[in-house]
OpenMM code with the backbone's topology and positions (N, CA, C; nanometers):
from openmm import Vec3, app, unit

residues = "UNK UNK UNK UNK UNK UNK UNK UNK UNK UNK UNK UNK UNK UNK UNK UNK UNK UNK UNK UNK UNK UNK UNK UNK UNK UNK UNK UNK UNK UNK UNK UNK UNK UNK UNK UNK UNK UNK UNK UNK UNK UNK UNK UNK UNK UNK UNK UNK UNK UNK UNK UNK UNK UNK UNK UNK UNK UNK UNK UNK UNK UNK UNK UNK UNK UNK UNK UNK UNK".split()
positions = [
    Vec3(0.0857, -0.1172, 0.0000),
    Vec3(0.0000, 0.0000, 0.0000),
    Vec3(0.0898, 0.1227, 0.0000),
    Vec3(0.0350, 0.2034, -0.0445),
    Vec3(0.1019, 0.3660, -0.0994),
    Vec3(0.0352, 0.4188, -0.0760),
    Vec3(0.0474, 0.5809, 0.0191),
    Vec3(-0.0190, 0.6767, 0.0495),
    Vec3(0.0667, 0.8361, -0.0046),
    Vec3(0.0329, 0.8780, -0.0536),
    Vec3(0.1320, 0.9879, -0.0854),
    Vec3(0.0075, 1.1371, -0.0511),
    Vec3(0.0682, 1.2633, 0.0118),
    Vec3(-0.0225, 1.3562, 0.0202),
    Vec3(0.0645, 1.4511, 0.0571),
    Vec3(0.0660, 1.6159, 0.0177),
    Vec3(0.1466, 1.6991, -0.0306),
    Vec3(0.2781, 1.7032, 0.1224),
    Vec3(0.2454, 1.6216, 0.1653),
    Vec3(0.3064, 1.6460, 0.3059),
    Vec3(0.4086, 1.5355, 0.3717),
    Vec3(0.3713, 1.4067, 0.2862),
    Vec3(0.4724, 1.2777, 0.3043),
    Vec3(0.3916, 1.2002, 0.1945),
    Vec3(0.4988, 1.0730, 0.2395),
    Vec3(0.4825, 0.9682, 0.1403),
    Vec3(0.4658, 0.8056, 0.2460),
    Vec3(0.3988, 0.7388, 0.2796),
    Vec3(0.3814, 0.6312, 0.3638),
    Vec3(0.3232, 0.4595, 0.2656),
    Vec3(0.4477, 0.3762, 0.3070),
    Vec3(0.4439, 0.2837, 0.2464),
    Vec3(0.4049, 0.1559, 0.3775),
    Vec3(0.3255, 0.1000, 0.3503),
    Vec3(0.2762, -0.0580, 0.4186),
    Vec3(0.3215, -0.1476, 0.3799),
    Vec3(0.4087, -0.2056, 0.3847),
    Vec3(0.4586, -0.3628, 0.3507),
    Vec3(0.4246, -0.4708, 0.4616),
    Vec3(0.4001, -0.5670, 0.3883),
    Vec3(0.3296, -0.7179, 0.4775),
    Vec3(0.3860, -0.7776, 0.4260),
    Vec3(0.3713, -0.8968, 0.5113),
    Vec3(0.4293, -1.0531, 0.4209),
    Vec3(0.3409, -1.2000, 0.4997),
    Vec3(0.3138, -1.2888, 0.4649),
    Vec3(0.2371, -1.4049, 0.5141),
    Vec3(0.3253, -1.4486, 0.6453),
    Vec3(0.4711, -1.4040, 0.6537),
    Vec3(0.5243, -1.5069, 0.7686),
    Vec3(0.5162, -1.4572, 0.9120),
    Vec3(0.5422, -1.5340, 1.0121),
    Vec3(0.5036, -1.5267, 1.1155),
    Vec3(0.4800, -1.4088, 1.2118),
    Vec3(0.6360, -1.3030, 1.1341),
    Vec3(0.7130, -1.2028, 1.1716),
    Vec3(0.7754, -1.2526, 1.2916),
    Vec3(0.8532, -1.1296, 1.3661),
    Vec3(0.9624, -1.1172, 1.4707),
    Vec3(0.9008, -1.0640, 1.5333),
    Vec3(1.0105, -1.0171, 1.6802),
    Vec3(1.0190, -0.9673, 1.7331),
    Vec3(1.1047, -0.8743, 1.7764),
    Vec3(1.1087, -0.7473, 1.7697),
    Vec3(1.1904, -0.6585, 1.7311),
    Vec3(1.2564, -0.5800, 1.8139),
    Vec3(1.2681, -0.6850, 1.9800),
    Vec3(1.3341, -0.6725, 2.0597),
    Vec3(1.4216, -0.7393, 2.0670),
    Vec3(1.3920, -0.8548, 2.0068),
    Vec3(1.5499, -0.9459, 1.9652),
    Vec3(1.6402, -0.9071, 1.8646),
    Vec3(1.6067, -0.8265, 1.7736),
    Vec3(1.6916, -0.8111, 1.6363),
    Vec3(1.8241, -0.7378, 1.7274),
    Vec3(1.9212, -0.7887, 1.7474),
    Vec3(2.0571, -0.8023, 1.7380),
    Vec3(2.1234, -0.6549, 1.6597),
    Vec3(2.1929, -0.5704, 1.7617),
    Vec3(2.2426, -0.4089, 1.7084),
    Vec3(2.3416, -0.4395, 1.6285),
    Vec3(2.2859, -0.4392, 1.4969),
    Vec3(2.4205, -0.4032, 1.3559),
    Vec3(2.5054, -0.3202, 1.3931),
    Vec3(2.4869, -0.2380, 1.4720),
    Vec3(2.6438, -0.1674, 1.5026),
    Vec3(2.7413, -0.2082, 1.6022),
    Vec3(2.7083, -0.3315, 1.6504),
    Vec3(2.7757, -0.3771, 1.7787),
    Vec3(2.8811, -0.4302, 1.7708),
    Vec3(3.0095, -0.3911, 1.7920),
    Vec3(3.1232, -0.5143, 1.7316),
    Vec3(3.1179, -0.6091, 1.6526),
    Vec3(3.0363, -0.7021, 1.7600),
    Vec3(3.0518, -0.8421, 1.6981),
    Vec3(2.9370, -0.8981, 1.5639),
    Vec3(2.8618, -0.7744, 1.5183),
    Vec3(2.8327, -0.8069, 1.4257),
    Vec3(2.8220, -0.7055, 1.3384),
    Vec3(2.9120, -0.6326, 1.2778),
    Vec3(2.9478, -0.5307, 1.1934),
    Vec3(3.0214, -0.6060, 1.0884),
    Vec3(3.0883, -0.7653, 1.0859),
    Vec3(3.0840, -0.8544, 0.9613),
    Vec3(2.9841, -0.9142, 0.9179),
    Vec3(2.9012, -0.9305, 0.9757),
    Vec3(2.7843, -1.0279, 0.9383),
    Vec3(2.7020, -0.9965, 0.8176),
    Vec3(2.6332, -1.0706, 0.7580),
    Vec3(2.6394, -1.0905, 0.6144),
    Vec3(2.4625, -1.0145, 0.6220),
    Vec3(2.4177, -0.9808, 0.7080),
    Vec3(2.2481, -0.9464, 0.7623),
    Vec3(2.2053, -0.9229, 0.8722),
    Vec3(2.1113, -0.8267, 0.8578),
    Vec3(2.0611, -0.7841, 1.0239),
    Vec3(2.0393, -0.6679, 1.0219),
    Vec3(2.0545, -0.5306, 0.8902),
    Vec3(2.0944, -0.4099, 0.9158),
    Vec3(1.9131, -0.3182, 0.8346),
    Vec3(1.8269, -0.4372, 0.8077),
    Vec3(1.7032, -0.3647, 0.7453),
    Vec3(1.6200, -0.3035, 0.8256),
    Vec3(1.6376, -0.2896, 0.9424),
    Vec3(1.5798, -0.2353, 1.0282),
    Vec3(1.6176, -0.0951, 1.0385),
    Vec3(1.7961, -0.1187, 1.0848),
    Vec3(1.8451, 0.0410, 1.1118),
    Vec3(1.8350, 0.1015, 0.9619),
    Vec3(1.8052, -0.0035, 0.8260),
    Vec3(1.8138, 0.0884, 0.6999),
    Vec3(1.6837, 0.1951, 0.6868),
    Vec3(1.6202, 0.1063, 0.7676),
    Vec3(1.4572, 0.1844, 0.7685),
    Vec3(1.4708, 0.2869, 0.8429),
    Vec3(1.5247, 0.2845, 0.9440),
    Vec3(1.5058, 0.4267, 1.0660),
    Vec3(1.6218, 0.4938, 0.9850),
    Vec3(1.6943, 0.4710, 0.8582),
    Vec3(1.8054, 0.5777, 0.8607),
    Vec3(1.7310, 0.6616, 0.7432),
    Vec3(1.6649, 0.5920, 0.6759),
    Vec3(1.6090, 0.6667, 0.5575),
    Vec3(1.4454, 0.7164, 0.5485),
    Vec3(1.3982, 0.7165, 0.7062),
    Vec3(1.2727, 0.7406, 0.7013),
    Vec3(1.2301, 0.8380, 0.8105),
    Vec3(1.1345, 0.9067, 0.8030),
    Vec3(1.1355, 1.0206, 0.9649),
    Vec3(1.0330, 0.9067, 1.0572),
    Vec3(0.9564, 0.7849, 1.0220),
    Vec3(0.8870, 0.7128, 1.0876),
    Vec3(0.8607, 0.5635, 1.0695),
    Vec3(0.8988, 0.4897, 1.1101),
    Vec3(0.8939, 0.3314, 1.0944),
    Vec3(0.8069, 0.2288, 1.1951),
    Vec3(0.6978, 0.2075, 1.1995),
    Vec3(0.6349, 0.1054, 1.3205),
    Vec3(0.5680, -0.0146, 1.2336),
    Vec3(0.5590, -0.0794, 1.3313),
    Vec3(0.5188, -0.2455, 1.3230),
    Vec3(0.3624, -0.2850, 1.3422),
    Vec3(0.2995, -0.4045, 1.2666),
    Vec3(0.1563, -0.4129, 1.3972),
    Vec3(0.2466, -0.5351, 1.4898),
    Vec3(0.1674, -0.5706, 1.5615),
    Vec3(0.2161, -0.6232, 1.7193),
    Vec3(0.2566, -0.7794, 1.6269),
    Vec3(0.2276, -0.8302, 1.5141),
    Vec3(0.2750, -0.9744, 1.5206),
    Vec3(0.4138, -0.9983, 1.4494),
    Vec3(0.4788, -0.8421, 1.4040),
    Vec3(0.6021, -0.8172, 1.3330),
    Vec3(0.5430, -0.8512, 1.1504),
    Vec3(0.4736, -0.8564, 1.1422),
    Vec3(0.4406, -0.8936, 0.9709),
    Vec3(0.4737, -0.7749, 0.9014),
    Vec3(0.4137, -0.6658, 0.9411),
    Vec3(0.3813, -0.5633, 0.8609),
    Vec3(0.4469, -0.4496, 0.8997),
    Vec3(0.4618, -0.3915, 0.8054),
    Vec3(0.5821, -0.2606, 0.8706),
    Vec3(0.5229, -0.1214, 0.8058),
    Vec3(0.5205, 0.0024, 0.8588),
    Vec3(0.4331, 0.1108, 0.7910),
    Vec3(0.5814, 0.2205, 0.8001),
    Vec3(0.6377, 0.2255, 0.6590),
    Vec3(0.7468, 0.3946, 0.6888),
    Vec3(0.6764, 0.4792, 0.6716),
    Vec3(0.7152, 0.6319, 0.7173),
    Vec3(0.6837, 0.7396, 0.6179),
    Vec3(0.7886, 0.8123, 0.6152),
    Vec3(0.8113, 0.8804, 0.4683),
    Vec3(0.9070, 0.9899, 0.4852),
    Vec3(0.8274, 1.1213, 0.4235),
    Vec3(0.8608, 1.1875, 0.5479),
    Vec3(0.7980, 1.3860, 0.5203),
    Vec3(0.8492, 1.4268, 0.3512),
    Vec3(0.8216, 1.4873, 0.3261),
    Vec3(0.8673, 1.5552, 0.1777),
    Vec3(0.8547, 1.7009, 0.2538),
    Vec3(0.9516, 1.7645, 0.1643),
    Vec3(1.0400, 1.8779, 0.2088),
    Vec3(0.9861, 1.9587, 0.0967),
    Vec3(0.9789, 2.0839, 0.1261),
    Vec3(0.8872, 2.1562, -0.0209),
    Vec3(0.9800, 2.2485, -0.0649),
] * unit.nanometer
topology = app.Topology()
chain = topology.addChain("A")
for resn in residues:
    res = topology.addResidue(resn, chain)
    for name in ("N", "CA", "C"):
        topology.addAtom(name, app.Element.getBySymbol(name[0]), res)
């Protein structure tokens, strides 16, 4: 789903699987996993968005980013 209005842009993505929990996802910036091959789509979301939340079963994820005029 796509919402766009002169003021932001907000995208809904879902998926069928179980989802997470997004108190476990493991800090990509932490030493010991700054080689690791995955783990960083989370902080990619909070780096490129002014808003990122979840519904409660981790499936679905809602960004938005403001547009700047």
């Amino acid at each position: 789903i796509m919402r766009f209005s002169q003021s932001s842009a907000t995208f809904v993505i879902r998926d069928q699987g179980k989802g997470f929990d997004r108190a476990k996802v493991a800090d990509p910036t932490a030493e010991e996993n700054l080689t690791a091959a995955s783990g960083r789509g989370v902080l990619l979301m909070r780096a490129y968005t002014d808003a990122v939340s979840w519904n409660d079963i981790g499936n679905e994820v809602t960004l938005t980013k403001v547009l700047k005029p």
